[in-house]
Each structure stands twice: as structure tokens, then as C-alpha cells.
C-alpha positions as CSV (number, residue, x, y, z in Angstrom):
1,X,0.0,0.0,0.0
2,X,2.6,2.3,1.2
3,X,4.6,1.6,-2.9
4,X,0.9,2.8,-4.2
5,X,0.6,6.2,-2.2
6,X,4.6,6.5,-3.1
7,X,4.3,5.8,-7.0
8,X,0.4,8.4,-6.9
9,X,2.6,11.2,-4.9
10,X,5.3,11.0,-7.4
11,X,3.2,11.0,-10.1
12,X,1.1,13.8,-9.2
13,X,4.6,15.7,-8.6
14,X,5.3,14.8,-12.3
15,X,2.4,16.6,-13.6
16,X,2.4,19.8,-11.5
17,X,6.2,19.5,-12.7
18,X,5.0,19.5,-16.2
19,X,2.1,21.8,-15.7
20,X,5.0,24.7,-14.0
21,X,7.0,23.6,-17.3
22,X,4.4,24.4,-19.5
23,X,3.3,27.4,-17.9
24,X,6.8,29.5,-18.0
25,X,7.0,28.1,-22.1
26,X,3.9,29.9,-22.5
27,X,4.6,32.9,-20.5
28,X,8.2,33.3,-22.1
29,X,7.3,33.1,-25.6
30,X,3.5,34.7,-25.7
31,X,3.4,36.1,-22.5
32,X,3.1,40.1,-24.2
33,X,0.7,38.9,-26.5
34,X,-1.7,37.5,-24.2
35,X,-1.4,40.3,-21.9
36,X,-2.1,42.9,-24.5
37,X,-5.1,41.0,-25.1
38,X,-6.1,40.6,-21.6
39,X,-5.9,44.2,-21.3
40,X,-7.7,45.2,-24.1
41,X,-10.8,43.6,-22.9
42,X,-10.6,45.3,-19.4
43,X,-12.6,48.3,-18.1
44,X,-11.8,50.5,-15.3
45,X,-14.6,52.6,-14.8
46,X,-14.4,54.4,-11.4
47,X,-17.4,56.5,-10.6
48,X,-18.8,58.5,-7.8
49,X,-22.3,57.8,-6.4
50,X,-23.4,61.0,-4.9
51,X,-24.9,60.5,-1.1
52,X,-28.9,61.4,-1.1
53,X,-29.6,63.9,1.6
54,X,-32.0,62.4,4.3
55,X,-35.9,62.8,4.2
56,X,-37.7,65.4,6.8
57,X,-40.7,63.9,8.4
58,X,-43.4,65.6,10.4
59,X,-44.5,63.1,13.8
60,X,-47.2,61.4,11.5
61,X,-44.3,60.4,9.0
62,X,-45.9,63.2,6.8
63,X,-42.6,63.9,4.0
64,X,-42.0,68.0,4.4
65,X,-38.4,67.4,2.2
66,X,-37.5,64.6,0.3
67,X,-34.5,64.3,-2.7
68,X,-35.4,63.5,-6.3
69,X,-32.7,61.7,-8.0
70,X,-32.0,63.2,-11.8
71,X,-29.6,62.5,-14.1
72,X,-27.4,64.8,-16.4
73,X,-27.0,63.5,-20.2
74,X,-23.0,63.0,-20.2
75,X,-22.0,62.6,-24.3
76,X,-18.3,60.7,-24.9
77,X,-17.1,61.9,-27.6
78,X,-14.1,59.7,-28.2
79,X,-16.5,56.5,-28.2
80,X,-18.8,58.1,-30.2
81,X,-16.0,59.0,-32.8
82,X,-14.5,55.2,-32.6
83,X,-18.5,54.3,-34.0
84,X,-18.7,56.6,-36.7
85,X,-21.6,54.9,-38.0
86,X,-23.4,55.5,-34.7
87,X,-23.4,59.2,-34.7
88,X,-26.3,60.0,-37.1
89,X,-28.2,58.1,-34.8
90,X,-27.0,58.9,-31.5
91,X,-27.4,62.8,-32.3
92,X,-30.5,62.2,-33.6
93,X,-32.2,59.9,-30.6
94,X,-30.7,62.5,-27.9
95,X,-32.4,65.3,-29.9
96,X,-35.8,63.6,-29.4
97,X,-35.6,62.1,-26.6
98,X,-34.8,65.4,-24.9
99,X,-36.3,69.0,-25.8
100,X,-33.8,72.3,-25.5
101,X,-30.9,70.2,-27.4
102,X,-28.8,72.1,-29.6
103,X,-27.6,69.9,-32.0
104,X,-25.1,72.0,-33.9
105,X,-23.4,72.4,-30.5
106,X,-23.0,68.8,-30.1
107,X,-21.8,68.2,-33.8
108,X,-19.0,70.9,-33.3
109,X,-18.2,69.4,-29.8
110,X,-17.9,65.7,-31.3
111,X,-15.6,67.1,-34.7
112,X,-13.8,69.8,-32.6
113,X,-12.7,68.0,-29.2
114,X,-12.9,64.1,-30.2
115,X,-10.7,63.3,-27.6
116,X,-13.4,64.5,-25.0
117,X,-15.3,61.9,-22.3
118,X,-17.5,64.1,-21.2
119,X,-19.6,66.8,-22.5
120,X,-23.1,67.7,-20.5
121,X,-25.8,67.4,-22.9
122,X,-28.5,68.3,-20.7
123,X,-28.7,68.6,-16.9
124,X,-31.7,67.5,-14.8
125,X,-33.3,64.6,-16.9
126,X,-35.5,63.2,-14.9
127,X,-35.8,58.7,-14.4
128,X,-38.4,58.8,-16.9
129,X,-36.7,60.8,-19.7
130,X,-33.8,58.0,-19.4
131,X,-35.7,55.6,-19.1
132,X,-37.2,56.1,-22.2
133,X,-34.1,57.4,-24.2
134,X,-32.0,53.7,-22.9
135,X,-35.4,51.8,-24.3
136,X,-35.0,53.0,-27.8
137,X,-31.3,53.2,-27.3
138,X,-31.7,49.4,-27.0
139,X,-34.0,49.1,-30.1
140,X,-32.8,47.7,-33.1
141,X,-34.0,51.2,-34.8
142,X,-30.8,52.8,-33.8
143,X,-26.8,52.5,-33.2
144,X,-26.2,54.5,-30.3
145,X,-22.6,54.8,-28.5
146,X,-21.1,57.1,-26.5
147,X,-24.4,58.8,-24.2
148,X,-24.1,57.6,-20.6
149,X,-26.1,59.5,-17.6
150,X,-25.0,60.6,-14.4
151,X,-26.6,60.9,-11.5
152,X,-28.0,63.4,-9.2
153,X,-29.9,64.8,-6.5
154,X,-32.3,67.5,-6.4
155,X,-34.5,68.4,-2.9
156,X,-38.0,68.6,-3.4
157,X,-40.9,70.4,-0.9
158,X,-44.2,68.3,-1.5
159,X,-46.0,70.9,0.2
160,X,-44.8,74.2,-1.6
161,X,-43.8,77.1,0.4
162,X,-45.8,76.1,4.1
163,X,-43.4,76.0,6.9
164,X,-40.8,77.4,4.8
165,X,-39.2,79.0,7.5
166,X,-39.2,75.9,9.7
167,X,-38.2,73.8,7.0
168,X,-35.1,75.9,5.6
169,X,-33.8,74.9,2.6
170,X,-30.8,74.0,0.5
171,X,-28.6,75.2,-1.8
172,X,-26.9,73.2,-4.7
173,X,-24.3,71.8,-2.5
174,X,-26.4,69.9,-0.5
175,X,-25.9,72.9,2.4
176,X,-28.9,73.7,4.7
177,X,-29.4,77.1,4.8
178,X,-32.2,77.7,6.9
179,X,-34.4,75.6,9.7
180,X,-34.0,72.1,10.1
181,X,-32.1,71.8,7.0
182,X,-29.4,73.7,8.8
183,X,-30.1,72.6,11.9
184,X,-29.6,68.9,11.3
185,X,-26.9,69.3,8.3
186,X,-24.5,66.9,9.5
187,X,-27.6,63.8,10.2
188,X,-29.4,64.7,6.8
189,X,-25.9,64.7,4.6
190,X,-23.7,61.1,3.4
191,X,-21.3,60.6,2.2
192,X,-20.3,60.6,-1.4
């Protein structure tokens, strides 16, 4: 029994032998081609997801302050101009998808600055605009590359101006300026 488990361990170092062999024959003579390769195919997207201020409640659970989440139309240029057949389209879908475009402005951004990842479209879309934008986006009626959204925060008052004063409010920073929004700043803000 004991010449079995001798002869299985030495065969088993054989193979790992062979496998270590084979490994370094690869790695010496294709080892820049594969890692071109592997590195083509990788994405490094690093991204910043904005905190969402905190809701104020009255005692009931009543919302007197609440943030919206909206997203600003971010155009890459340099994706877009690596898919030339895609631009007809793209400029084209983003122009009816959202009103107030100026199309000219994003032809001369896209010829003038190819090299640019981000151009703001439009700020302030709101989920539904996207929404609907990505579903024809995803259609096979157009090519679209290059249009990506990113997100934001706006606050909203359900109830208008009453108890304004108690309330506060914010500015675009996320600061309170007034009331409870001051008041509690540091509870109602995340972090980024």
C-alpha cells in the first residue's frame, strides 16, 4: 500500500512538474501577446455615487423634504468618434428624446474635441426621460454609442412654500441654509 501512495505522490509531482514547465514556455514566448489581449478587454470605470440627503418627516411620517434623483446627459465623444456609423443616430435619438438640445453644439463638440469623455448634454433629466431614451437606445432602430447618464440629487418640498421658514432649505451643495435643513446638516448629509 505504502509503494501505491509513493508511486500516486510521485506521479502527481510529475504533472504539477510539467504543468510549471508548461506554464513559463507559455509565458516566455507569448506572455506580451496574451497580456495585450487581456488588457484590451478590461474596463476600469471608477465613478462617484453621490450621497442622497435624508428625508424630513413631520411626527405622522408626513414627508415635508424629500431628494429627487435626476440625471445629467454626459456625451463621450471619443466612443462616439470610434462608432462613426453610430453618430447619425446617437445625435438624432438624444435630440428627441430630450427637448432644448442644440444639435449643432453637439456636432461641433464631437468634430472639434474628439478626444473628450464628457460633455453635458442636458442637466436634470429626470428617471423617466432616461428611461425612455435607454429603451429606444436598446431598439434595433438605432446604433447608439457614446451617451451615458449621471446621476443626481435635487431636494424637493411636496408641500410648496408652508413652513418654509421651519423647513429651511438648501442650496446646490447639499448645504442647509435655513431651519432644520441647517439645523440637522451633518444627520441629513452622506457621504459621497
Amino acid at each position: 500500500m505504502q509503494r501505491k501512495l509513493s508511486f500516486v505522490f510521485f506521479f502527481v509531482c510529475v504533472l504539477f512538474v510539467i504543468l510549471i514547465g508548461r506554464i513559463a514556455y507559455i509565458e516566455y514566448n507569448s506572455g506580451e501577446k496574451y497580456e495585450r489581449l487581456i488588457l484590451s478587454q478590461q474596463e476600469y470605470v471608477s465613478s462617484v455615487i453621490p450621497y442622497q440627503r435624508g428625508d424630513i418627516t413631520d411626527i405622522r411620517g408626513t414627508v415635508l423634504a424629500t431628494s429627487v434623483d435626476v440625471y445629467n446627459v454626459i456625451l463621450d465623444s471619443k466612443v462616439l468618434n470610434a462608432n462613426k456609423d453610430c453618430v447619425d443616430d446617437t445625435i438624432e435619438l438624444l435630440s428627441q428624446s430630450f427637448s432644448d438640445i442644440d444639435v449643432n453644439a453637439i456636432k461641433d463638440k464631437i468634430e472639434n474635441d474628439p478626444k473628450n469623455q464628457y460633455y453635458v448634454v442636458k442637466k436634470k433629466v429626470s428617471f423617466d426621460e432616461k428611461t425612455s431614451f435607454e429603451e429606444k437606445a436598446d431598439s434595433d432602430k438605432y446604433s447608439v454609442a457614446g451617451v451615458w447618464f449621471e446621476k443626481e440629487y435635487i431636494r424637493q418640498y411636496p408641500y410648496g412654500s408652508l413652513a418654509a421658514s421651519l423647513i429651511g432649505f438648501v442650496t446646490s451643495g447639499n448645504a442647509g441654509m435655513n431651519g432644520i435643513e441647517l439645523s440637522y446638516n451633518e444627520s441629513l448629509n452622506g457621504t459621497n
